[in-house]
N, C-alpha and C positions, 0 to 999 in steps of 0.2 A: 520575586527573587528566583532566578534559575538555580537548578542543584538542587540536590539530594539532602535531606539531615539523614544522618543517621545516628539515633539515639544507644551509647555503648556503656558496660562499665566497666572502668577501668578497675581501680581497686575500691574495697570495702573493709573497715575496721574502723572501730572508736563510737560512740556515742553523742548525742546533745537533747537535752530538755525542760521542761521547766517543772517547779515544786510549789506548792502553796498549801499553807495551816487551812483550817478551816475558815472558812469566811475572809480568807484573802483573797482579794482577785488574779487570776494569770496573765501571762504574759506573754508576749511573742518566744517564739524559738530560740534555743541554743542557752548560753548560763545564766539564771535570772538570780535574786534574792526575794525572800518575802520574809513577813515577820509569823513566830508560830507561837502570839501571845493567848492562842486560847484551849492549848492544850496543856498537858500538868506538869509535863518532864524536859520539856524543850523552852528553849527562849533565845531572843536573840533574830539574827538573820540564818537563812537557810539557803545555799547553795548546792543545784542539783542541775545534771545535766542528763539527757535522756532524748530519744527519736524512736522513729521506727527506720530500720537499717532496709538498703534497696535489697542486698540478698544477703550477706551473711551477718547470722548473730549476731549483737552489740550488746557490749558490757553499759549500764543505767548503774549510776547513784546519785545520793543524796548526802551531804554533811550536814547537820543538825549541831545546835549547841545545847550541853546538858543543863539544866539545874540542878545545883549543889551534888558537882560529879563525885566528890570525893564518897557518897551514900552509896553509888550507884553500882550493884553487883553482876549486873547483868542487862545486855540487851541484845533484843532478838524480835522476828517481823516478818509480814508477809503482805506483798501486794497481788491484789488481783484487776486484771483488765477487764475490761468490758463481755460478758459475758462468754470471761473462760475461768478457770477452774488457778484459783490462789498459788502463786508459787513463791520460794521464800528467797527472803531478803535478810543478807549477814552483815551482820556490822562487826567495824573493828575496835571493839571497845579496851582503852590503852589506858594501862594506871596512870593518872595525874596527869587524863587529858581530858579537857574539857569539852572535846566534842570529838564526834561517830561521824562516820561514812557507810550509810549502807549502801552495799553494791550487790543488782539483781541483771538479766538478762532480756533483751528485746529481740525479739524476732522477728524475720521479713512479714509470715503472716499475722503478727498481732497488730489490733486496732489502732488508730491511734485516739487521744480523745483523753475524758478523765478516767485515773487509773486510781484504784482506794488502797494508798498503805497503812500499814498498821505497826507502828514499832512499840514495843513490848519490854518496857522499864523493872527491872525486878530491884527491890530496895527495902533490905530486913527479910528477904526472901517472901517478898511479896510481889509479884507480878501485876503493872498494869498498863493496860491498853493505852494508845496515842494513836488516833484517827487524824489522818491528812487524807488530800488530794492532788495525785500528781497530774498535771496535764503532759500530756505525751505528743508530741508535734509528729505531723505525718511523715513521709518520704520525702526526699528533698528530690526534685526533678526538674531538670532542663524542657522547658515549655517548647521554644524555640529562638532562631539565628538566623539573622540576617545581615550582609556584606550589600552595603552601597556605597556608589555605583555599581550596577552588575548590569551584564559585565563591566569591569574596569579598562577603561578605552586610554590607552596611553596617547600622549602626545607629547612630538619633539618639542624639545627644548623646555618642558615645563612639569611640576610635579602636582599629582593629582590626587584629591585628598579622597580619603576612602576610610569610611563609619561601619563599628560592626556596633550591631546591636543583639543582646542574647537575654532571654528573657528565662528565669529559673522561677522556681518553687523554696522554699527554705535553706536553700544555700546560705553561705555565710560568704564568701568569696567566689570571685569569675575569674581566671585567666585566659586570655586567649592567643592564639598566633597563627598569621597566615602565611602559610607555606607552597613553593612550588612543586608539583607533580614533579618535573623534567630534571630537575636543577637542584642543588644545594639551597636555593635562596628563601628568603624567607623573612618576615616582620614580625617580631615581639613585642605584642601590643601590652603585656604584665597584666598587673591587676586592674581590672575594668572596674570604674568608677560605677559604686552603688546608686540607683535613683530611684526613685518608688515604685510601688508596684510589683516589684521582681526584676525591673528592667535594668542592666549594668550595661554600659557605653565604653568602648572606647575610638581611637582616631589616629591611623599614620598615613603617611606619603608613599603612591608610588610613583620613582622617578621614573623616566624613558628608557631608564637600561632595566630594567627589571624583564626578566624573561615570560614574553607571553606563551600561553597552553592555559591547561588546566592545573588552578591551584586549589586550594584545602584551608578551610577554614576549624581551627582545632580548639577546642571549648574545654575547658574544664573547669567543673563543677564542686566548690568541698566545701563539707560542715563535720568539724571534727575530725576523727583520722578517715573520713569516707568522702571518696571520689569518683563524680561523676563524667563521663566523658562523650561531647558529641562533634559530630564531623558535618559539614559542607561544603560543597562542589561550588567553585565558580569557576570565570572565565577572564581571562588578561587578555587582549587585546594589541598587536605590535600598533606602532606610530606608523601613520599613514605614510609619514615620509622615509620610513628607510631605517636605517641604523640610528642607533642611539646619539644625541650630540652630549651627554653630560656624562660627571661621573657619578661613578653611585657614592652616598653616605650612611654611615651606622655611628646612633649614638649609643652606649652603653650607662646607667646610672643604677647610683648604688645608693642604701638609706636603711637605718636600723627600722627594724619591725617596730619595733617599743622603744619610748624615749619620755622619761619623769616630765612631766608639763614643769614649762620654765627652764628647762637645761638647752644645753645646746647641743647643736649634733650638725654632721656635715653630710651633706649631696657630694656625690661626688662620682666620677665616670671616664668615659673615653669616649674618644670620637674620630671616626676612620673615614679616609677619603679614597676609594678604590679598595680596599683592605688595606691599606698603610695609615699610619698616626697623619692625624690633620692636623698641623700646628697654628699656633696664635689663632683658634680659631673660635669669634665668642659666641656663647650661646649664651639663650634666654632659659632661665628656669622657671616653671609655673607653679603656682597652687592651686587644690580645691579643694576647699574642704568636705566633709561628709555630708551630702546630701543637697551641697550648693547645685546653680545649673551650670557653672560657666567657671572656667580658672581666669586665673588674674597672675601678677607677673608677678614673682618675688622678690626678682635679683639676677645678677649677670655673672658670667664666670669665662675666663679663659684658657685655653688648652693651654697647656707647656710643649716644648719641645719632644714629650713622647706622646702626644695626644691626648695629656690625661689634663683633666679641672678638677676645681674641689670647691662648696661655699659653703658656711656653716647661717647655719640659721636658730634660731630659740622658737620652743616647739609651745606651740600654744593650744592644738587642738587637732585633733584625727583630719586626714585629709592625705590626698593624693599629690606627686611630685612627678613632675615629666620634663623633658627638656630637651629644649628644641635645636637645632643648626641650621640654621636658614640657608635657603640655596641660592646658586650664584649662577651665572650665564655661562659654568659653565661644570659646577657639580650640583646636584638636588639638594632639594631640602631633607631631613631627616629628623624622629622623631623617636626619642628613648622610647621605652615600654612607661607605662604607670607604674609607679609602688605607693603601697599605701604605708602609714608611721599611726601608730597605734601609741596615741600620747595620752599619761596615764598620771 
């Protein structure tokens, strides 16, 4: 791959991590549960999120359920990381609630790895201890990105398909989009489809009108309220033969974040032929689900007279939605961004 990464941050704020009782096992990054059946004052499942932030401070907690809360006059705690010095941990203990959040601080330079809290149950004014172990997930980092074809070589009359691939550390999501140096123009690839490893893919078309120079491949990286941000150089290419023969196309598509598994919920978009509405124009809508290799086809939909579709579907399980507008001999093909539905 020609071009430059350049590894940036954009913003930073928020937390993710994981919590486990003693002799529970852990678990990957970001919100876990575990059971904390072998301590005295907790029970139940335990929900905690926590990381190590790239540069600035991040807020870490833990919710915990109490045993027989109505006893329970006080708590109070302190975690210590990996060979640094204990700092404390407050919970918000709330009459006639049955469970605490303690909330403590991560910083750029602390470890990550297992970290030993201690929450401290007072009942009859008697104080006692509760040993856990939180695992603390590292830095989330963009590894690296790559755009194939590179360069991307245009050719009249036909649209040519073009793969990024970006490969992260503990991210929770990738979006990407490629944009021109020279020009306004630019392709929103959305949310790049998770696949193992670290590796998230996505895939659009550039037609013959797309302006060749130098374009920018723009990556961003989040777990939690923190985002990471990287860049790369590539190279477009004009058509051997001259001016453009097609027009250009933009799909736009829309989809709720979260949707109760079994409901129904609509896709739904626009789609522009030059920058004017494309009418009666059908597209194919795709699926994939979390962690498949391949989308498969859902359903069709047709523009209306202002270039907009709309198709509802019943949500059965997390996965990505794109959609496509096929090209014609005499505008390209075109292809939404990804969004991913988080069915719950």
């Amino acid at each position: 791959m020609t071009g430059r990464a350049r590894s940036l941050l954009a913003a930073v704020t928020g937390a993710a991590m994981l919590l486990t009782g003693t002799g529970v096992p852990s678990a990957q990054a970001g919100t876990r549960y575990g059971q904390v059946s072998t301590v005295p004052d907790f029970t139940g499942e335990v929900q905690a999120v926590a990381y190590v932030p790239a540069h600035a401070d991040a807020e870490a907690r833990a919710t915990l359920k109490l045993r027989d809360p109505a006893t329970v006059e006080r708590v109070t705690g302190w975690i210590v990381p990996p060979g640094k010095q204990r700092r404390r941990v407050t919970f918000d203990l709330r009459p006639g609630s049955a469970t605490v959040t303690g909330k403590w601080t991560v910083a750029p330079g602390d470890p990550a790895g297992a970290w030993r809290l201690t929450a401290e149950v007072t009942r009859g004014g008697a104080p006692r201890a509760n040993d856990l172990t939180v695992q603390v997930a590292a830095r989330q980092a963009i590894t690296g990105a790559t755009v194939s074809p590179s360069p991307v070589k245009l050719v009249r009359g036909k649209d040519v398909k073009v793969s990024v691939e970006v490969k992260v550390k503990g991210s929770e999501t990738v979006t990407a989009k490629l944009v021109a140096e020279s020009s306004t123009a630019y392709y929103d690839l959305g949310t790049l489809s998770r696949e193992s490893n670290g590796v998230h893919r996505g895939v659009t078309y550039f037609g013959d009108h797309s302006p060749p120079g130098e374009w920018t491949l723009q990556v961003h990286a989040t777990r939690g309220g923190e985002t990471l941000r990287s860049l790369l150089s590539f190279t477009v290419t004009k058509p051997a033969a001259g001016t453009p023969a097609k027009a250009g196309a933009r799909v736009t598509v829309g989809v709720p974040k979260r949707v109760g598994k079994g409901r129904w919920f609509r896709v739904h978009g626009k789609v522009y032929r030059d920058g004017r509405p494309y009418k009666r124009k059908k597209v194919r809508i795709f699926f994939k689900a979390v962690g498949a290799a391949k989308y498969r086809l859902a359903g069709y939909a047709t523009t209306n007279s202002t270039g907009r579709y709309t198709r509802s579907f019943k949500a059965r399980r997390d996965g990505y939605y794109q959609v496509k507008s096929a090209g014609t001999s005499r505008t390209s093909a075109a292809l939404s961004p990804q969004r991913l539905v988080d069915v719950r």
